[in-house]
One Martini backbone bead per residue (centre of mass of N, CA, C, O) as a GRO file, in nm:
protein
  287
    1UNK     BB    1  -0.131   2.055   1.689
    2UNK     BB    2   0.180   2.269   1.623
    3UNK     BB    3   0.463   2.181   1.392
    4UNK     BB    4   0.736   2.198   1.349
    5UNK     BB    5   0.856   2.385   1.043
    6UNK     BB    6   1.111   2.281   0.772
    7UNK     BB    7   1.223   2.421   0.477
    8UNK     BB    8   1.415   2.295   0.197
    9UNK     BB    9   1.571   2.437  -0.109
   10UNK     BB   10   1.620   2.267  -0.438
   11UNK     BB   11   1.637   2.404  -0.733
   12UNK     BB   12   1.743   2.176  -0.920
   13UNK     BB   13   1.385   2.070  -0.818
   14UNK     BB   14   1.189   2.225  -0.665
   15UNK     BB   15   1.234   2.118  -0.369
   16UNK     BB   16   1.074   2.031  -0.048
   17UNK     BB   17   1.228   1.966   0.254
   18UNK     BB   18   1.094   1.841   0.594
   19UNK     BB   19   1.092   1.952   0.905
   20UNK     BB   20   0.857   1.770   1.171
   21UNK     BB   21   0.809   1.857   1.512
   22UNK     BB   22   0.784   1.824   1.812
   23UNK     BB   23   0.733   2.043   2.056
   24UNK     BB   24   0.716   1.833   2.308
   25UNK     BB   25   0.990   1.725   2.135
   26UNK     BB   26   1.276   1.583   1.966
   27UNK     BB   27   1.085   1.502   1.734
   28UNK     BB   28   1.088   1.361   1.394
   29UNK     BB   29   1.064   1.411   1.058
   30UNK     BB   30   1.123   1.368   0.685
   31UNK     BB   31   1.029   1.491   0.399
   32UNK     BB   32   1.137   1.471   0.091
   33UNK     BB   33   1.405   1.393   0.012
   34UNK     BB   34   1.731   1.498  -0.160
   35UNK     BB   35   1.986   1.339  -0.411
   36UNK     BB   36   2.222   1.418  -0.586
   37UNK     BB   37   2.215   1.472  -0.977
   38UNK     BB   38   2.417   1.366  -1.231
   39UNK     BB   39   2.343   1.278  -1.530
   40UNK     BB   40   2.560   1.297  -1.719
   41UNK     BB   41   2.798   1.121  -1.488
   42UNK     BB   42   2.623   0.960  -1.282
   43UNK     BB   43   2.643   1.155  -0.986
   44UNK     BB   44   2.610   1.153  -0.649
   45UNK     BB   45   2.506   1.373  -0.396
   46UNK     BB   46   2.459   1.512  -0.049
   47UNK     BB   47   2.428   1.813   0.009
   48UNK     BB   48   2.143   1.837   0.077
   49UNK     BB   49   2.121   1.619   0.310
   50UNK     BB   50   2.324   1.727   0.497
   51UNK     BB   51   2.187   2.019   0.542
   52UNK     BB   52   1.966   1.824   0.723
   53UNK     BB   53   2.132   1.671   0.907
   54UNK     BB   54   2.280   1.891   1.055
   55UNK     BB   55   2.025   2.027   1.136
   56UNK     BB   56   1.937   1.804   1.339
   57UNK     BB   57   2.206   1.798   1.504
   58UNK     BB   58   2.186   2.111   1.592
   59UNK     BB   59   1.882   2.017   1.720
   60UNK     BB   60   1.889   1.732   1.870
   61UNK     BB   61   1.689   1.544   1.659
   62UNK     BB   62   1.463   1.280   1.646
   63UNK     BB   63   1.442   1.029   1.389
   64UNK     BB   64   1.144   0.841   1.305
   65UNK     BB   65   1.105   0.960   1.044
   66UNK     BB   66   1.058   0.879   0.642
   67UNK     BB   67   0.883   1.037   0.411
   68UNK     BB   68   0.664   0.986   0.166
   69UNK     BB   69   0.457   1.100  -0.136
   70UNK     BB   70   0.585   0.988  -0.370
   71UNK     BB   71   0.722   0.876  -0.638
   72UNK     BB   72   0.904   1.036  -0.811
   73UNK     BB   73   1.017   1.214  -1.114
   74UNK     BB   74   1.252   1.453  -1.039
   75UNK     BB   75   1.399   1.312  -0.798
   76UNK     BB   76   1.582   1.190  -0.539
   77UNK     BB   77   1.621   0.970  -0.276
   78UNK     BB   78   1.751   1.027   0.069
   79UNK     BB   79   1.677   0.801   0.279
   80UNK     BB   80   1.878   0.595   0.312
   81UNK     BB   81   2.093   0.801   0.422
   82UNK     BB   82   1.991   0.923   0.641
   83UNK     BB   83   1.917   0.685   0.803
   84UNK     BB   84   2.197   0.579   0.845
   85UNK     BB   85   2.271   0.872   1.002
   86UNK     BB   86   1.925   0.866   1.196
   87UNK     BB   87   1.720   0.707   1.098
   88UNK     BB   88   1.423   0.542   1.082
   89UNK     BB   89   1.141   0.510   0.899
   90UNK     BB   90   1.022   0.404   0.593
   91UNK     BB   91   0.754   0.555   0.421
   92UNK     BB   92   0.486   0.515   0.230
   93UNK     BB   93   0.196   0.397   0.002
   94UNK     BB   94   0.115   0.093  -0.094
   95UNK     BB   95   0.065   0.151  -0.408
   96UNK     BB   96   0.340   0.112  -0.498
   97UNK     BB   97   0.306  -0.175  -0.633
   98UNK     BB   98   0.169  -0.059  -0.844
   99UNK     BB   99   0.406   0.102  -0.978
  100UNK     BB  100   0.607  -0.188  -0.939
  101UNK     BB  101   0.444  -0.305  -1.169
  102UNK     BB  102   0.488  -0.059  -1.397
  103UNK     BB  103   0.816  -0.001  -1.369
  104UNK     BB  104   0.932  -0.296  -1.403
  105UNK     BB  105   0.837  -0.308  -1.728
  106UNK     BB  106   0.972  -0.071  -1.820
  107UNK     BB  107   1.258  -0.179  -1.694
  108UNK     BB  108   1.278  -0.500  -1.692
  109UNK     BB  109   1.407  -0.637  -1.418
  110UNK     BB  110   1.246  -0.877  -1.329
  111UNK     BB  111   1.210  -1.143  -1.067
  112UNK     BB  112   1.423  -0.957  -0.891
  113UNK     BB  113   1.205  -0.760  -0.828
  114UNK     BB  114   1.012  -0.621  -0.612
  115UNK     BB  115   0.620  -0.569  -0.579
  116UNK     BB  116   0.551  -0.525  -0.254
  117UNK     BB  117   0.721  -0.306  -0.046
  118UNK     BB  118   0.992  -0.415   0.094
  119UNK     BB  119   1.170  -0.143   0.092
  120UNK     BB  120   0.990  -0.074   0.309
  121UNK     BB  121   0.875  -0.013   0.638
  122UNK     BB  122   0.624   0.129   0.545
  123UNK     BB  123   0.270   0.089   0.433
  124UNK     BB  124   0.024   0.306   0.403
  125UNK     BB  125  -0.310   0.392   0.451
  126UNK     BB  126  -0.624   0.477   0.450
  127UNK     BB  127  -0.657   0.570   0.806
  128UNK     BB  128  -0.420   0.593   0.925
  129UNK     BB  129  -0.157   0.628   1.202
  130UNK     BB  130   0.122   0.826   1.313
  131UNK     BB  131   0.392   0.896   1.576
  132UNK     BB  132   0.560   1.202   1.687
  133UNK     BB  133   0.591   1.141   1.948
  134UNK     BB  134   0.306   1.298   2.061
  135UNK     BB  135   0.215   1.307   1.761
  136UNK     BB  136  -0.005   1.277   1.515
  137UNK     BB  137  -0.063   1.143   1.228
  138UNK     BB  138  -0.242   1.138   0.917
  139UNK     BB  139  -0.383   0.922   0.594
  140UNK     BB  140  -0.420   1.037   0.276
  141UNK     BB  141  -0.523   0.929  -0.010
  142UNK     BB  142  -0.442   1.109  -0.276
  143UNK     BB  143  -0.469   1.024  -0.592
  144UNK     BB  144  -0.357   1.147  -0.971
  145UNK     BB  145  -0.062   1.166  -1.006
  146UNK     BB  146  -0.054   0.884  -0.849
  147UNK     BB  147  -0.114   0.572  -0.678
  148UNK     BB  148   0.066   0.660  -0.414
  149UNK     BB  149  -0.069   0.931  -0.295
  150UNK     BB  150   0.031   1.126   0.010
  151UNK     BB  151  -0.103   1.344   0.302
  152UNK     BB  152   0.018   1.422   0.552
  153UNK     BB  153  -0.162   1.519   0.865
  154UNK     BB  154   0.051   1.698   1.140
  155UNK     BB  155  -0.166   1.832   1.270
  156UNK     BB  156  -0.219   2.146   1.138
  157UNK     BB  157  -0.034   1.994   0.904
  158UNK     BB  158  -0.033   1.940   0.523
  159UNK     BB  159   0.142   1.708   0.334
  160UNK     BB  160   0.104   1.700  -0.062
  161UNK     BB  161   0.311   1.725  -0.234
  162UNK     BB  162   0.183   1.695  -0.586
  163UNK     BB  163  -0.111   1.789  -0.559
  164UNK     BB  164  -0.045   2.084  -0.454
  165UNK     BB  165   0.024   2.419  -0.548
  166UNK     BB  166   0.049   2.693  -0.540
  167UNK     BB  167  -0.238   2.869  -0.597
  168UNK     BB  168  -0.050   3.043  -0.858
  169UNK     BB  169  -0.031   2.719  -0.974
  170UNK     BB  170  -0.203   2.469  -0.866
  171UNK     BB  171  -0.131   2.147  -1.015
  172UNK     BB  172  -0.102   1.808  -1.072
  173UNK     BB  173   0.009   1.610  -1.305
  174UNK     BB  174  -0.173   1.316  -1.488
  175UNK     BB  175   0.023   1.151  -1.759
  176UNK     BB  176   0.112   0.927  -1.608
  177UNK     BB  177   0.076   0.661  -1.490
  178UNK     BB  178  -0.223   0.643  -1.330
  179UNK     BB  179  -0.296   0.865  -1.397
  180UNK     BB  180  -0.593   1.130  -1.315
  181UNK     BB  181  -0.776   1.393  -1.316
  182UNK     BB  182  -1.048   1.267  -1.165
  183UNK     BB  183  -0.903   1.172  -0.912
  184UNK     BB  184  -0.748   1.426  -0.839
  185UNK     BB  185  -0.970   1.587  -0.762
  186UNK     BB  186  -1.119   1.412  -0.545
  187UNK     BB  187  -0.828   1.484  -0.349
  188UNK     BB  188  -0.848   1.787  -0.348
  189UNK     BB  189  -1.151   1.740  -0.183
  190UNK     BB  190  -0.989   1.611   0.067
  191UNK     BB  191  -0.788   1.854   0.100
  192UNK     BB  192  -1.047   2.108   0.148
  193UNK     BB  193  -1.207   1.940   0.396
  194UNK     BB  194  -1.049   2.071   0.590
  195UNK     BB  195  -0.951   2.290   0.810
  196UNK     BB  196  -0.907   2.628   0.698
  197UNK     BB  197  -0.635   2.659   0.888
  198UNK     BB  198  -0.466   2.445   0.747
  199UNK     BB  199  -0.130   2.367   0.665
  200UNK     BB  200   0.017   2.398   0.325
  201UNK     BB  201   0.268   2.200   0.225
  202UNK     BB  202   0.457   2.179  -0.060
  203UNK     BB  203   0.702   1.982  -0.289
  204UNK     BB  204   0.679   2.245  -0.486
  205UNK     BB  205   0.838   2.527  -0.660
  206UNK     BB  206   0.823   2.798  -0.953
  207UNK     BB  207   0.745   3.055  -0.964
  208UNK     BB  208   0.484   3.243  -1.063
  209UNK     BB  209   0.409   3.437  -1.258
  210UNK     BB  210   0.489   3.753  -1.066
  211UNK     BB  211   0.675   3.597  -0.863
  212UNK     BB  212   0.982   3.637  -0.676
  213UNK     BB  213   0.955   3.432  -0.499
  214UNK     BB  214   0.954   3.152  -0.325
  215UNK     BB  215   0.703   2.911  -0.197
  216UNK     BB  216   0.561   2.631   0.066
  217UNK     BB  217   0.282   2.782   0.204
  218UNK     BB  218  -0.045   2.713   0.272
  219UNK     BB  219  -0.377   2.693   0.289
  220UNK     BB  220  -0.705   2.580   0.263
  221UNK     BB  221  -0.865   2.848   0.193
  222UNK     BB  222  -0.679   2.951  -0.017
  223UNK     BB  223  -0.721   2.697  -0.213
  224UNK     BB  224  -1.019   2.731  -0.245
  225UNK     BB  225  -1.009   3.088  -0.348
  226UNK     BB  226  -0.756   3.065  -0.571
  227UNK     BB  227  -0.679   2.833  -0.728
  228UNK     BB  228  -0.676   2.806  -1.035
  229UNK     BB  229  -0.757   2.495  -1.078
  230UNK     BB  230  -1.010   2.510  -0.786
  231UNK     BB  231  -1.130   2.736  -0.733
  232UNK     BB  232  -1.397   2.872  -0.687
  233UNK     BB  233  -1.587   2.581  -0.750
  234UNK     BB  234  -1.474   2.427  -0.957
  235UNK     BB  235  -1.539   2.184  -1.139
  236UNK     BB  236  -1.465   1.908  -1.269
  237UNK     BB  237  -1.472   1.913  -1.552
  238UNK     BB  238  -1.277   2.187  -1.586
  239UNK     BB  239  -1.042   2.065  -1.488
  240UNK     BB  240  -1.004   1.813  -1.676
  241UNK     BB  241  -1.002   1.932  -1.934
  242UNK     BB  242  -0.734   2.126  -1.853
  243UNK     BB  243  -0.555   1.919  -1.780
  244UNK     BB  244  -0.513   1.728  -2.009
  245UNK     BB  245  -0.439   1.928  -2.164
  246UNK     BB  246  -0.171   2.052  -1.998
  247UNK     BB  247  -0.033   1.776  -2.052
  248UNK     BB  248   0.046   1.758  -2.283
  249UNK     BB  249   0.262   1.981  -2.321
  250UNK     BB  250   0.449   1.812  -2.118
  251UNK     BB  251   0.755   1.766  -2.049
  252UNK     BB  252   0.944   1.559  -1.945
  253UNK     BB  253   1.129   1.503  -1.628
  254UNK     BB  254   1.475   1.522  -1.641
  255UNK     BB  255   1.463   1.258  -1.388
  256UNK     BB  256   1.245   1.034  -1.477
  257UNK     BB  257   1.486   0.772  -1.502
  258UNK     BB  258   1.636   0.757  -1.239
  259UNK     BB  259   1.414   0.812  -1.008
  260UNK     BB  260   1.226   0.525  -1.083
  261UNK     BB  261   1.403   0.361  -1.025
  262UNK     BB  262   1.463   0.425  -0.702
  263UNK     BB  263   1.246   0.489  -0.558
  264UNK     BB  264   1.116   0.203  -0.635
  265UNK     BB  265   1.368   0.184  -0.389
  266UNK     BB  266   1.390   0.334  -0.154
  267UNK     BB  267   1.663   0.487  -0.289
  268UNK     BB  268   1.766   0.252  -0.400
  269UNK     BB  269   2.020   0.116  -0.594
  270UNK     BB  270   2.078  -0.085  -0.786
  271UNK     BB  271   2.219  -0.335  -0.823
  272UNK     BB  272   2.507  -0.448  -0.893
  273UNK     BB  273   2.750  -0.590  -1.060
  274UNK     BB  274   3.026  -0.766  -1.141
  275UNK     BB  275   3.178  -0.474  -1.137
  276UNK     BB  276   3.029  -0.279  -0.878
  277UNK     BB  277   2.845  -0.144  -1.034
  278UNK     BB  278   2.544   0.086  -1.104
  279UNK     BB  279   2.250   0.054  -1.354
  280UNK     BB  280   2.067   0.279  -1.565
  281UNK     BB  281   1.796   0.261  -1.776
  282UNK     BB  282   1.697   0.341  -2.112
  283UNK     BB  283   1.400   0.368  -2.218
  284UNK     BB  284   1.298   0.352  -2.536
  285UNK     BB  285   1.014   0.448  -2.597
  286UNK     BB  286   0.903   0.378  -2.288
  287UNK     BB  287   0.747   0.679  -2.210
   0.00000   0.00000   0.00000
């Protein structure tokens, strides 16, 4: 089957949002919500979702899924208030419990942070498969940018998170806790053995030098031949050479200290304190 895709691009995290449609009903899921935040005043703004939320109300739809493609570590997850307002159930890949274990010590959390996945309805292992209406999704663990990367295969549409960039701009960094350039190798072998005309959405995209507009759609074939980073047929070796190097020089992501509290809580902000107030934590040198 082939999955009505629809995709909303913020700017300001370079995330695309997807809501994607059994074509044969009314049904559809949400994958990768952004909500909008502002580091500066520590103040959070609903303006992506809810031009999402408008979106699904303006066509009838009804949201089932809300999926996560792995913790973020750019934007934050606007899915529990998503849900909130249109329901569905929030799934995300098991490995959650491994990232949950090991940011509840860089944010020293407590006893009190659950490293189960509890905040989450779903957590997704390789080879499940779950349905919007009439539609199939099967689930790909394709972890090397963090250790709970999911692929959600969808009809004919591969959502890919942030393992593959469109092809002229390559791959996602692997210099994360738990990331890995030779298992992320692996994992992009694991979704390039798809079949070549499926369609592959990416999670982020920045515009490679001498690009003009933003894209977020491209195939299997497409990144077999052209992929930067992977394609045509790239070894192992240098693709680890090339990524290792290339990730020692980037900056952290500008929201990686708010984003990895909330999204390893599905979204929700830390307890209140006694003050009524939720507080985020900067570990001083401690990513």
């Amino acid at each position: 089957m082939q999955p009505e895709v629809y995709g909303f691009f913020d700017e300001a995290t370079f995330t695309i949002t997807y809501v994607v449609r059994d074509p044969s009903s009314s049904k559809c899921a949400i994958v990768d919500s952004v909500l909008d935040f502002d580091y500066a005043s520590g103040r959070t703004d609903t303006r992506s979702a809810d031009a999402v939320i408008n979106f699904v109300r303006e066509k009838g739809f009804e949201v089932e899924w809300l999926l996560e493609s792995h913790v973020h570590a750019d934007h934050l997850s606007a899915a529990p208030y998503i849900q909130q307002q249109l329901g569905g159930k929030i799934g995300i890949g098991e490995n959650i419990r491994v990232v949950q274990d090991t940011f509840g010590k860089v944010f020293n959390e407590g006893t009190e942070f659950q490293r189960d996945g509890s905040q989450f309805d779903q957590l997704f292992k390789e080879g499940d498969s779950f349905h919007i209406g009439q539609m199939r999704g099967d689930v790909l663990h394709t972890p090397g940018h963090t250790p709970a990367c999911l692929t959600y295969v969808i009809g004919d549409a591969a959502f890919v998170g942030d393992t593959l960039f469109m092809p002229d701009f390559g791959t996602a960094r692997c210099d994360f806790p738990g990331g890995s350039a030779e298992t992320l190798y692996a994992s992009i072998q694991k979704i390039l053995a798809l079949p070549d005309e499926t369609r592959i959405f990416v999670g982020h995209d920045y515009k490679a030098p001498g690009r003009d507009e933003y894209a977020w759609e491209t195939s299997v074939a497409e990144q077999k031949a052209f992929n930067i980073h992977v394609g045509a047929g790239k070894p192992a070796e240098d693709f680890v050479s090339m990524r290792t190097q290339r990730d020692s020089t980037l900056a952290m992501p500008r929201l990686i200290i708010p984003s990895l509290q909330v999204n390893m809580r599905a979204g929700q902000m830390p307890p209140p304190e006694d003050n009524g107030v939720s507080y985020l934590k900067v570990p001083v040198n401690g990513i």
